[in-house]
DRENBA-366940 format. One record per residue (C-alpha): residue number from 1; x, y, z. Coordinates in steps of 0.02 Angstrom, whole numbers. Layout:
REM DRENBA-366940
VEXDREN:NUM:X:Y:Z
...
REM end
This chain:
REM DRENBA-366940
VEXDREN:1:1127:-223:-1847
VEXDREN:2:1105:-66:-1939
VEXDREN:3:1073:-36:-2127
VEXDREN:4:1134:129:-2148
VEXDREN:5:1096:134:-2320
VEXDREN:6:931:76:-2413
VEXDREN:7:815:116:-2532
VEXDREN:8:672:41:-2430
VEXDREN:9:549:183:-2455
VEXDREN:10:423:159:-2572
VEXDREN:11:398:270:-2731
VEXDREN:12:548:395:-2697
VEXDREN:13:662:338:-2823
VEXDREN:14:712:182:-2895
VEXDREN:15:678:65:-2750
VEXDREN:16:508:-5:-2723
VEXDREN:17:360:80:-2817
VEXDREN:18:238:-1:-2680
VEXDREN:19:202:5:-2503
VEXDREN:20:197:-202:-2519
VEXDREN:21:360:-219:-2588
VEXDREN:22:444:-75:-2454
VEXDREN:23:339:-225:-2325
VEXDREN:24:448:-386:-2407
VEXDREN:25:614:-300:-2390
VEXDREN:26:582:-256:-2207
VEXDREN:27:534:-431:-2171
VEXDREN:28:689:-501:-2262
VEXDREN:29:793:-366:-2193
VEXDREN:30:723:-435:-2002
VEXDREN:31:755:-603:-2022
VEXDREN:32:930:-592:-2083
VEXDREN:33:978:-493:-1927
VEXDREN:34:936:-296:-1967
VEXDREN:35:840:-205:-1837
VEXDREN:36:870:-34:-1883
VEXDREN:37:846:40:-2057
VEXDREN:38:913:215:-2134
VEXDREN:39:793:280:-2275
VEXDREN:40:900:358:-2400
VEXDREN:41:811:378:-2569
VEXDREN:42:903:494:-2699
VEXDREN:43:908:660:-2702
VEXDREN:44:979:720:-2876
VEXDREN:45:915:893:-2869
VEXDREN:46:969:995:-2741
VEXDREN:47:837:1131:-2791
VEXDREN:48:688:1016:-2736
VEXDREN:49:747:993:-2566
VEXDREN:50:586:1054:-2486
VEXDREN:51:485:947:-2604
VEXDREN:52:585:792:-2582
VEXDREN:53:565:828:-2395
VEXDREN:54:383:836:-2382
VEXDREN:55:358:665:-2486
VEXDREN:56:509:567:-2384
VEXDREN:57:410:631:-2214
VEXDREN:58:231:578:-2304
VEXDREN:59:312:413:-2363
VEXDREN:60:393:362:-2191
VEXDREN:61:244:393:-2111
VEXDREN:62:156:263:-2229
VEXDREN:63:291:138:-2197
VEXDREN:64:310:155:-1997
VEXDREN:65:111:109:-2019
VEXDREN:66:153:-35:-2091
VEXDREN:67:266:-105:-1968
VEXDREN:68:165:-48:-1830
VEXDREN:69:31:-125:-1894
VEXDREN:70:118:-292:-1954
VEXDREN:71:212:-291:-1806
VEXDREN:72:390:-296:-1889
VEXDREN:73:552:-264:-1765
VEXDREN:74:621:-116:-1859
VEXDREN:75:638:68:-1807
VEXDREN:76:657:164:-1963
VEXDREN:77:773:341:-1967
VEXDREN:78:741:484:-2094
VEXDREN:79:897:509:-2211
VEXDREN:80:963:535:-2408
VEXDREN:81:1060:483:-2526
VEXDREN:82:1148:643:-2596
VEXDREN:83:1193:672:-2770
VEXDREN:84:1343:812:-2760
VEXDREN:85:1355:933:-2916
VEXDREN:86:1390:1114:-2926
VEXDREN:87:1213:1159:-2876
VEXDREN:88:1284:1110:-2708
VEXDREN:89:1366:1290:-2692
VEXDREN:90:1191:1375:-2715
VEXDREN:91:1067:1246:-2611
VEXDREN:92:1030:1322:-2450
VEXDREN:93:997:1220:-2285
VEXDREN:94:1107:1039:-2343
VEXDREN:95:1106:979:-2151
VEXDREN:96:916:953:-2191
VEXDREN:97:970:802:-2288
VEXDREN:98:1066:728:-2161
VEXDREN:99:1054:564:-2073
VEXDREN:100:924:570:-1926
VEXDREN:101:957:781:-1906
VEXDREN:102:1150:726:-1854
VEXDREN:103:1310:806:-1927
VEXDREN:104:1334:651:-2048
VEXDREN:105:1282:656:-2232
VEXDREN:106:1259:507:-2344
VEXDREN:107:1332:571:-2518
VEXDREN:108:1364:496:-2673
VEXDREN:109:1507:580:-2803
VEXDREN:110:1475:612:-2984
VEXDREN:111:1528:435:-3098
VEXDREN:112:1619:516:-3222
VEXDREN:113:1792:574:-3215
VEXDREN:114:1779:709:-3111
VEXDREN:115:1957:836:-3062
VEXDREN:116:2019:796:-2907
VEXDREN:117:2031:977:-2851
VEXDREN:118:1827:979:-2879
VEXDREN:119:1795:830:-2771
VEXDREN:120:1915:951:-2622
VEXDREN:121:1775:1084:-2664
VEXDREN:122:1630:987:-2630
VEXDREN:123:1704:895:-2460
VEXDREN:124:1760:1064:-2396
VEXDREN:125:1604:1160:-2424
VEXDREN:126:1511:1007:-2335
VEXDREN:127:1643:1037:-2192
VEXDREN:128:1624:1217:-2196
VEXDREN:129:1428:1190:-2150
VEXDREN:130:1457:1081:-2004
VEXDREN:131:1415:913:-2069
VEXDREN:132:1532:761:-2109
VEXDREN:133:1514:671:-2266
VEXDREN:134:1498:485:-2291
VEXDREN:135:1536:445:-2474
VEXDREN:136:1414:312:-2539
VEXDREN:137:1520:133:-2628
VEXDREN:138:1673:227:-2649
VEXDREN:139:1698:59:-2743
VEXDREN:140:1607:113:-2876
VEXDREN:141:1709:258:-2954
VEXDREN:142:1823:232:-3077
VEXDREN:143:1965:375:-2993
VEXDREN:144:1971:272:-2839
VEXDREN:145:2031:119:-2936
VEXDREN:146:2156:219:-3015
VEXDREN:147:2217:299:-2860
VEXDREN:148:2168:229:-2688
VEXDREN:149:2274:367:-2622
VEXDREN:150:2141:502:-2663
VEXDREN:151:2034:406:-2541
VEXDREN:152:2144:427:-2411
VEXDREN:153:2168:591:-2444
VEXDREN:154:1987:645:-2444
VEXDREN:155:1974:535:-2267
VEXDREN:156:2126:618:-2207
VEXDREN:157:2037:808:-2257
VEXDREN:158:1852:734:-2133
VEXDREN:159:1779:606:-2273
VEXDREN:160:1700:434:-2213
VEXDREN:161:1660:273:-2324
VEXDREN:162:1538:167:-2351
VEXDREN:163:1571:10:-2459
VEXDREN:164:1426:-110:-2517
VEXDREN:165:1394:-273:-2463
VEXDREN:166:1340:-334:-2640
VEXDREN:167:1514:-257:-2694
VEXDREN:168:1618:-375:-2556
VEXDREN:169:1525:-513:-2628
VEXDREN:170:1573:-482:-2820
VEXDREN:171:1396:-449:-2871
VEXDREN:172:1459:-283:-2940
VEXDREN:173:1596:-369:-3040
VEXDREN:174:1789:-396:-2995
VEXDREN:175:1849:-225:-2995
VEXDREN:176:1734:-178:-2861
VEXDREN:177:1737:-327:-2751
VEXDREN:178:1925:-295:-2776
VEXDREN:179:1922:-116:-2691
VEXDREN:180:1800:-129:-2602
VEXDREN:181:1919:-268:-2496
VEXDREN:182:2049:-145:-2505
VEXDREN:183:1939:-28:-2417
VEXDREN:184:1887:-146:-2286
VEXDREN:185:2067:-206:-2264
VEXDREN:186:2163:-40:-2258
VEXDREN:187:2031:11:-2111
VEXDREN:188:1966:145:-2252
VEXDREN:189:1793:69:-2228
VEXDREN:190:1703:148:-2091
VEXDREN:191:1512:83:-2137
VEXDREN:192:1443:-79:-2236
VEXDREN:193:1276:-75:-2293
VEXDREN:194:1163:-159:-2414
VEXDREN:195:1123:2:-2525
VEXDREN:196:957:-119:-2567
VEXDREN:197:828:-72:-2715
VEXDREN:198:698:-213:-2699
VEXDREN:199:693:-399:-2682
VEXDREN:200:768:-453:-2825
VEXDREN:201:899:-305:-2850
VEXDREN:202:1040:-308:-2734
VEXDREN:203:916:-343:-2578
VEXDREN:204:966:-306:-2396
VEXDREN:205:1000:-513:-2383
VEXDREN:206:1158:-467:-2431
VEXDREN:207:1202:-410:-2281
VEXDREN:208:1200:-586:-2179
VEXDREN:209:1332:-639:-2088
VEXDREN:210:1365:-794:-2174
VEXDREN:211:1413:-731:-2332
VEXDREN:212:1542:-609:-2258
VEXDREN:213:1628:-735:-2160
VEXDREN:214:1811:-654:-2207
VEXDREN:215:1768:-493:-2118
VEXDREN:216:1834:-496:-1929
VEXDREN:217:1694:-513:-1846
VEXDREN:218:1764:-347:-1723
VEXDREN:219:1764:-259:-1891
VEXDREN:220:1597:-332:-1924
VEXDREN:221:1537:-235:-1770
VEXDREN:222:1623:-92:-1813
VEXDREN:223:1550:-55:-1964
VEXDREN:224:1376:-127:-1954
VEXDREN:225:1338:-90:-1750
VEXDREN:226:1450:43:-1680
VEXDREN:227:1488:159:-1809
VEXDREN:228:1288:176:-1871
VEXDREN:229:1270:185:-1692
VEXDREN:230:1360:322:-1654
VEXDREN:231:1279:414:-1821
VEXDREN:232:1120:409:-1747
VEXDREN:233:1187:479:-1585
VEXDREN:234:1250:602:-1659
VEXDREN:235:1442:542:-1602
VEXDREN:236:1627:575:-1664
VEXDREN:237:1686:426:-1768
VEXDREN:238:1859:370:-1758
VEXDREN:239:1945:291:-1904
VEXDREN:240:2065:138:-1894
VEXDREN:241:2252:185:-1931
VEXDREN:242:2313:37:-2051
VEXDREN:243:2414:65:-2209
VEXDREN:244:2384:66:-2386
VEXDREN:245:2442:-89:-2461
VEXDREN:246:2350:-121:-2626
REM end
């Protein structure tokens, strides 16, 4: 199983501040079925790129020590979490944040209300430099609530989703673990991940197979084995064709 979405690295961001606490969530992530990791800290400043860079590469050297060392089944792959703004127009180089030097980029849209035409801007100028974009808890964002069919608009124009497992569970409150399931149901869901931050906060437990027990378990494998998968290799995904039905 694949976690293709974690804040597992260790003083980055707001995930773990230590080395030892990066070490308990790859033990809990191993014994609750995870054997491949994606590091993708934050990146809110796209004009730091080369300095965010050189720390993720310094960090991830630490922590593939440390499973090495401890023995721990994980392989761990280099990747981001993307904050889009304007400053995406002027940042030079954006595949460099991309997941394991494929075409896919983990990216997470602005909170606030945000025009519709701007969100087109951002998702075409990714798609103008070659790489695909896989929006971070679409769940999350108040727009999508109000109109699911911007969603499938945006995945109709090259966009991908990723919905949280914390969010499925209603950890995130009702109107998330209500869209996210309309996500996962309308086949607009193409990852599930645990988007963990430590132990305590939203943890990569959440991603256990017992407590998502209403997912198919093809879809399970769909969005957990074969569609990381084929990230990593670097592989066209295909999305499901359902209808919208919210």
């Amino acid at each position: 199983m694949t976690d293709i979405h974690c804040h597992i690295l260790h003083d980055m961001d707001d995930g773990p501040k230590r080395l030892e606490e990066a070490v308990e969530l790859l033990y809990m992530a191993q014994k609750h079925g995870i054997d491949k990791i994606v590091l993708t800290p934050h990146i809110h400043h796209l004009c730091q790129i080369e300095r965010f860079l050189e720390k993720r590469a310094r960090q991830m050297e630490e922590l593939n020590r440390a499973v090495r060392c401890y023995g721990i089944a994980l392989r761990l792959f280099p990747g981001a979490e993307v904050k889009l703004s304007d400053d995406m127009f002027y940042a030079e180089n954006l595949y460099r944040l991309s997941i394991h030097e494929s075409k896919y980029i983990l990216v997470e849209f602005p909170y606030e209300n945000i025009a519709p035409k701007r969100l087109i801007r951002y998702v075409d100028e990714l798609l103008f430099q070659g790489l695909v974009p896989i929006v971070a808890h679409p769940e999350r964002y108040a727009y999508f609530r109000r109109d699911i069919g911007l969603a499938q608009f945006l995945m109709e124009r090259g966009v991908l989703y990723q919905i949280n497992a914390a969010s499925l569970q209603g950890m995130e409150g009702k109107a998330e673990r209500k869209l996210s399931w309309n996500f996962i149901r309308n086949g607009l869901a193409s990852f599930l991940a645990s988007d963990a931050h430590s132990v305590a906060y939203r943890p990569n437990s959440v991603l256990d197979r017992g407590a998502l027990r209403e997912i198919e378990f093809d879809q399970f494998q769909r969005l957990l084995e074969e569609n990381p998968g084929r990230v990593l290799r670097d592989q066209s995904i295909e999305r499901e064709e359902r209808l919208i039905s919210v």
